[in-house]
C-alpha positions as CSV (number, residue, x, y, z in Angstrom):
1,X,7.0,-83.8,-29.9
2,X,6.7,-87.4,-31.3
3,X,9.6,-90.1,-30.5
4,X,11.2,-89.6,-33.8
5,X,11.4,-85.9,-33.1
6,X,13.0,-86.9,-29.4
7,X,15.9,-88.9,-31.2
8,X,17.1,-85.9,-33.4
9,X,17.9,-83.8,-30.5
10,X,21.3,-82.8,-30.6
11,X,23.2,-84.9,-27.9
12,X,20.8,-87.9,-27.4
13,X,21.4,-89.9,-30.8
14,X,24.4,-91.2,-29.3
15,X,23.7,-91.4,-25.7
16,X,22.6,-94.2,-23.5
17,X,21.6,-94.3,-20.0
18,X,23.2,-97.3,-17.7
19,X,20.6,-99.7,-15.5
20,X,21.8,-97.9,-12.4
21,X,20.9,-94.3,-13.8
22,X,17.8,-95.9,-15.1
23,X,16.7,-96.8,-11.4
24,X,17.9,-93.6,-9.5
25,X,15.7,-91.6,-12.1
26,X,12.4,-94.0,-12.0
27,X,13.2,-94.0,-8.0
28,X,13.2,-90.0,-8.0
29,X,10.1,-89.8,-10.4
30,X,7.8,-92.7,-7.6
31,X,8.9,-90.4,-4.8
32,X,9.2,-86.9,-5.5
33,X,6.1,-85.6,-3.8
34,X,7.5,-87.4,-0.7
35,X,10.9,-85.7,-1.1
36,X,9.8,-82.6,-1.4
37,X,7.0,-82.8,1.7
38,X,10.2,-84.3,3.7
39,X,12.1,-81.3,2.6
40,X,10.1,-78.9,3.8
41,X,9.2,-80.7,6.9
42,X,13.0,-80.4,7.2
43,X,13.1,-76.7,6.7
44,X,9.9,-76.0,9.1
45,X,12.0,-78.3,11.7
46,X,14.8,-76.0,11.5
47,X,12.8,-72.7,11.3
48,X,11.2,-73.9,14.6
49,X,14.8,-75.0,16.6
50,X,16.3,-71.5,15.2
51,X,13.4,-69.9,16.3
52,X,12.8,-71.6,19.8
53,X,16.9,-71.1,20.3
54,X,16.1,-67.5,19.9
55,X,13.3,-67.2,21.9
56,X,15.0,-68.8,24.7
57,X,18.0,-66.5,24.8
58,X,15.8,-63.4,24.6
59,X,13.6,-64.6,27.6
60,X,16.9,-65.6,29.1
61,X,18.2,-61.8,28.5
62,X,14.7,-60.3,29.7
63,X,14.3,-63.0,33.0
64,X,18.2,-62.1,34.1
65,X,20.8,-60.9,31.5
66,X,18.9,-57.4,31.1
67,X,18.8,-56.5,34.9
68,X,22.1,-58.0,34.6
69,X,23.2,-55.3,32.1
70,X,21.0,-52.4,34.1
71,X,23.5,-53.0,37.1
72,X,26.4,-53.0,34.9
73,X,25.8,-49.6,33.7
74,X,24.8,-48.1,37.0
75,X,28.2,-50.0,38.3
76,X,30.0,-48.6,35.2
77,X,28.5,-44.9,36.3
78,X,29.8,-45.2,39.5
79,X,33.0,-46.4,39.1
80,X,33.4,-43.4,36.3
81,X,32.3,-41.2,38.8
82,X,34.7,-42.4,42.0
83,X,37.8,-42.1,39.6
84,X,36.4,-38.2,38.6
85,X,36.3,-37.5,42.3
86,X,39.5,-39.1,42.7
87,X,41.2,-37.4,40.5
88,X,39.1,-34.2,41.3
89,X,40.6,-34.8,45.4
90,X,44.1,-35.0,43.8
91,X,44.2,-32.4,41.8
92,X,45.1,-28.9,42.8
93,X,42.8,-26.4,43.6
94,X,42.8,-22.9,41.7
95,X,44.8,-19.9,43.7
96,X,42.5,-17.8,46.0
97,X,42.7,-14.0,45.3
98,X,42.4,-12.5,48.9
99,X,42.3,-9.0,47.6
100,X,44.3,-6.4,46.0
101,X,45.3,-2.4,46.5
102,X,47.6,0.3,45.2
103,X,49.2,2.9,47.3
104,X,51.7,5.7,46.3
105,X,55.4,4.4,48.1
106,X,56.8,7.4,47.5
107,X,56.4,11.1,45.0
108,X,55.4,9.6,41.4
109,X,56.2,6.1,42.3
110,X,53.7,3.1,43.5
111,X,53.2,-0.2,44.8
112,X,50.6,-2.5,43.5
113,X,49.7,-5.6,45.8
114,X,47.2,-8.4,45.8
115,X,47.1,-11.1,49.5
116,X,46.5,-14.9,47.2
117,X,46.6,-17.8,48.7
118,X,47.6,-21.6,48.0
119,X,45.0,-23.9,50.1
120,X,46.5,-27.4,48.5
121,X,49.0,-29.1,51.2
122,X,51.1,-30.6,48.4
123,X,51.3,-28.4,45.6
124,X,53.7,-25.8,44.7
125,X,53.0,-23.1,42.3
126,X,54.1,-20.8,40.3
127,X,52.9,-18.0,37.9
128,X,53.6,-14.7,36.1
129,X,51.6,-11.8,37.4
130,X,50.4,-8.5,36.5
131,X,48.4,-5.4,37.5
132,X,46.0,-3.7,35.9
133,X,45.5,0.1,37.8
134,X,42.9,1.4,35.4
135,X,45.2,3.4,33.2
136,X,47.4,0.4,31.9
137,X,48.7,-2.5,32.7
138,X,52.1,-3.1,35.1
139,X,55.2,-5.2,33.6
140,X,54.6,-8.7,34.8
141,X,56.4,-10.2,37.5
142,X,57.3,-13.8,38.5
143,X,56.1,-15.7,41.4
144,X,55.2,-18.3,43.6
145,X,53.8,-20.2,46.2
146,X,54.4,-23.0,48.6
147,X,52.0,-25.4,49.4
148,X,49.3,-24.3,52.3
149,X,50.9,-20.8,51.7
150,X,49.5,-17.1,51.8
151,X,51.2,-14.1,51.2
152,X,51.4,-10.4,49.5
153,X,52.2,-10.7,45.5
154,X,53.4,-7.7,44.4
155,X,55.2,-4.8,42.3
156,X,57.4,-2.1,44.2
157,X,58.3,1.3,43.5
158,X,57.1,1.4,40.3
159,X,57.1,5.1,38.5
160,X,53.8,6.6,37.3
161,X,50.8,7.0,38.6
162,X,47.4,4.7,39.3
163,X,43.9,5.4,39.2
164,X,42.5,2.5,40.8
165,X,43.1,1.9,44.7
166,X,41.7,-1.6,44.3
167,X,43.3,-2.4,41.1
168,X,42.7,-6.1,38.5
169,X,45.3,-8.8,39.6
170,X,45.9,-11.3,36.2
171,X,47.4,-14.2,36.7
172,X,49.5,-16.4,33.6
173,X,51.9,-19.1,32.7
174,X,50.7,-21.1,36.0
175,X,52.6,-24.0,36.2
176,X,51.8,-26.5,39.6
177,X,54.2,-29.1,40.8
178,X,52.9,-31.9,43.1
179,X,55.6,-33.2,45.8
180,X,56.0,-36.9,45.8
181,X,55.6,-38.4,49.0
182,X,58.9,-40.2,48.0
183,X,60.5,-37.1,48.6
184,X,58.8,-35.4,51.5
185,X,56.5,-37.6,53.7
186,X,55.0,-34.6,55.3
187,X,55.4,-31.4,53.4
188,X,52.9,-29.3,56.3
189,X,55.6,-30.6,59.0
190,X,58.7,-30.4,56.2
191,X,57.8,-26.6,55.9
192,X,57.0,-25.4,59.3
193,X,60.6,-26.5,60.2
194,X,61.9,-24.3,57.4
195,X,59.7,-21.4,58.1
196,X,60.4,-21.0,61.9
197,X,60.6,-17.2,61.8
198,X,58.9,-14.3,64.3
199,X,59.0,-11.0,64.6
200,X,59.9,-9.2,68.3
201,X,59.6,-6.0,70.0
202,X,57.8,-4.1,67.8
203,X,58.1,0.0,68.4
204,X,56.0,1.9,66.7
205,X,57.2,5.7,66.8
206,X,55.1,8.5,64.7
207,X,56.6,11.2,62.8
208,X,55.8,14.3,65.9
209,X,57.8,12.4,68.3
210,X,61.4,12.5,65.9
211,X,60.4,15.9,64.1
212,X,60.0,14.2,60.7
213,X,57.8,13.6,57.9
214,X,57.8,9.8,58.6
215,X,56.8,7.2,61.2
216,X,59.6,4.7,61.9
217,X,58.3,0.7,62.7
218,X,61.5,-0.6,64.7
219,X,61.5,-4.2,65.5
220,X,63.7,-8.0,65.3
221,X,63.2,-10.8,63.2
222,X,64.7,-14.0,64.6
223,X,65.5,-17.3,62.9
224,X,64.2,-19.7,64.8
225,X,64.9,-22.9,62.9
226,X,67.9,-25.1,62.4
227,X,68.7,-23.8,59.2
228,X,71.1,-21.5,58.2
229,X,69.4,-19.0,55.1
230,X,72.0,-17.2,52.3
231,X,70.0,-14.1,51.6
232,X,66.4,-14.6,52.7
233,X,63.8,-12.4,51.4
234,X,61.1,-11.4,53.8
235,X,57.6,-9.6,53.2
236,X,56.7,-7.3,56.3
237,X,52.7,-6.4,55.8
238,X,51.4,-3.4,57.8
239,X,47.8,-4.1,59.4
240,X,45.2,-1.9,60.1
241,X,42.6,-4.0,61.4
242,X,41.9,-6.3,58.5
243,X,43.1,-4.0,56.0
244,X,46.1,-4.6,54.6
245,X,47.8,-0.7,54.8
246,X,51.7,-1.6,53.5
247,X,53.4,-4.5,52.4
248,X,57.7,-3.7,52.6
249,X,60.1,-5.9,51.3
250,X,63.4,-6.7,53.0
251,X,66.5,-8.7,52.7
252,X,68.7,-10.4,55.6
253,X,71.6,-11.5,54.3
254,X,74.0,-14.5,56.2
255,X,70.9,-14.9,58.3
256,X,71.9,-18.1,61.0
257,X,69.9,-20.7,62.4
258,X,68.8,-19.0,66.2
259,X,70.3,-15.5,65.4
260,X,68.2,-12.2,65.6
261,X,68.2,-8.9,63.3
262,X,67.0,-5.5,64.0
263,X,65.0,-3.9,61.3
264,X,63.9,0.0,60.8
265,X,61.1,1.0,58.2
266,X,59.8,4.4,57.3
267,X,56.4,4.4,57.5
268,X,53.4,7.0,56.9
269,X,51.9,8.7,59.8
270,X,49.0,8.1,58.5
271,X,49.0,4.1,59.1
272,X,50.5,3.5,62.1
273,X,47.7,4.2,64.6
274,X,46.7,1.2,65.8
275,X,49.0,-0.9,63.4
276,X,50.4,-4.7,63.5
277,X,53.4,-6.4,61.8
278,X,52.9,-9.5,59.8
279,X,56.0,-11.2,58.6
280,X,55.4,-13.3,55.2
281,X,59.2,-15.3,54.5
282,X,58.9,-14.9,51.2
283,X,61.8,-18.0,50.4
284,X,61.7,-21.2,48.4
285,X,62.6,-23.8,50.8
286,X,62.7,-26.7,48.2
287,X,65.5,-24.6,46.0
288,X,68.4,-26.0,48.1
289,X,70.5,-22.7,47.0
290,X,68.7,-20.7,49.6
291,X,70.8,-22.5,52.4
292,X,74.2,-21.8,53.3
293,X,76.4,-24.7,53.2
């Protein structure tokens, strides 16, 4: 392209660069191989920093910050692990199922009868139950247990028949209740005032010696606490050694702080050699309508 050709271009006829312009451009054109060696130096300048900045911080992290983050975790682990047990020590251990039997109480009719047990000092429970005695399952039941407590769950009299001496005991609808320490500072020491009861002069008398088909177990139950009970509910088990032979149940009603009561059970021949009394109050001292007023 000649110079005339330059001055048709669209836009330049009429166009004229100032002195200052002039310069700036003659100034870019002398130094533009120094411009663009400064500009990279520039960029290789910053490359290194960014890089060395980075270098440093990972040595940093590897020196310190990485052993750092290794005890962290382990402390993290730890911690995790001393809230679990925590929360392991305060929560409530499952029922313990001590055993269970069936027995006929009487013609056609049965008792059905597992021994559980509540190990945890400051949890209440309760719970539906049921039997299974290998031909069916019994109606179920309600119960429950006081903290530290073990007793005979049961069904009595029940009409039919069982095939199973040893029958399945299912438990449902288990619902446990911790007591504050708010309410009760010592629920162990809270109960055993509540629970003062004992059983006295025990007669055992087999069925030869009255000319009947029945034993008799004569013997008194005194309230030896400071409390006065509405109608308590008592479970008397029958022992043979460590088998659990009977389990009766047995209301005293009006029964007053230091009073005694004489009790008279029919009992099988059959068990009574050699047999002990167990008495299992079978009461829920934190429902305050078990007191008289």
């Amino acid at each position: 392209m000649d110079h005339k050709d330059f001055l048709n271009i669209p836009g330049t006829q009429d166009e004229e660069l100032s002195s200052g312009q002039l310069k700036i451009g003659f100034w870019i054109a002398e130094h533009l191989v120094v411009l663009r060696k400064t500009g990279v130096a520039l960029f290789i300048v910053f490359d290194v920093v960014l890089g060395g900045y980075n270098i440093y911080h990972w040595a940093t992290y590897f020196l310190s910050g990485y052993f750092n983050d290794q005890k962290s975790a382990v402390e993290l682990v730890n911690t995790t692990n001393a809230l679990n047990q925590l929360v392991s020590a305060r929560a409530a251990a499952p029922l313990v199922i001590k055993g269970t039997t069936a027995y006929e109480s009487a013609t056609g009719r049965f008792d059905a009868i597992a021994l559980v047990q509540n190990t945890n000092k400051e949890w209440y429970v309760s719970f539906d139950y049921e039997f299974d005695l290998g031909n069916g399952k019994t109606l179920k039941e309600h119960g429950f247990l006081l903290p530290e407590e073990e007793k005979p769950v049961g069904i009595f009299n029940v009409e039919g028949l069982y095939s199973a001496s040893e029958p399945s005991f299912h438990l449902s609808n288990i619902v446990w209740k911790r007591i504050s320490k708010h309410d009760i500072a010592d629920v162990t020491t809270w109960l055993a005032a509540r629970k003062k009861f004992d059983t006295l002069n025990l007669l055992v008398t087999s069925a030869g010696s009255l000319v009947l088909a029945e034993g008799r177990l004569d013997f008194d139950i005194i309230n030896q606490s400071f409390y006065d009970y509405r109608d308590p509910e008592f479970l008397i088990g029958v022992w043979n050694g460590p088998t659990l032979a009977r389990v009766y149940k047995i209301h005293v009603p009006r029964f007053t702080a230091g009073e005694m009561r004489h009790i008279e059970l029919a009992a099988p021949s059959s068990m009574l050699s050699g047999a002990q009394i167990k008495l299992y109050p079978h009461i829920d001292f934190f429902d305050s309508s078990v007191y008289l007023k």
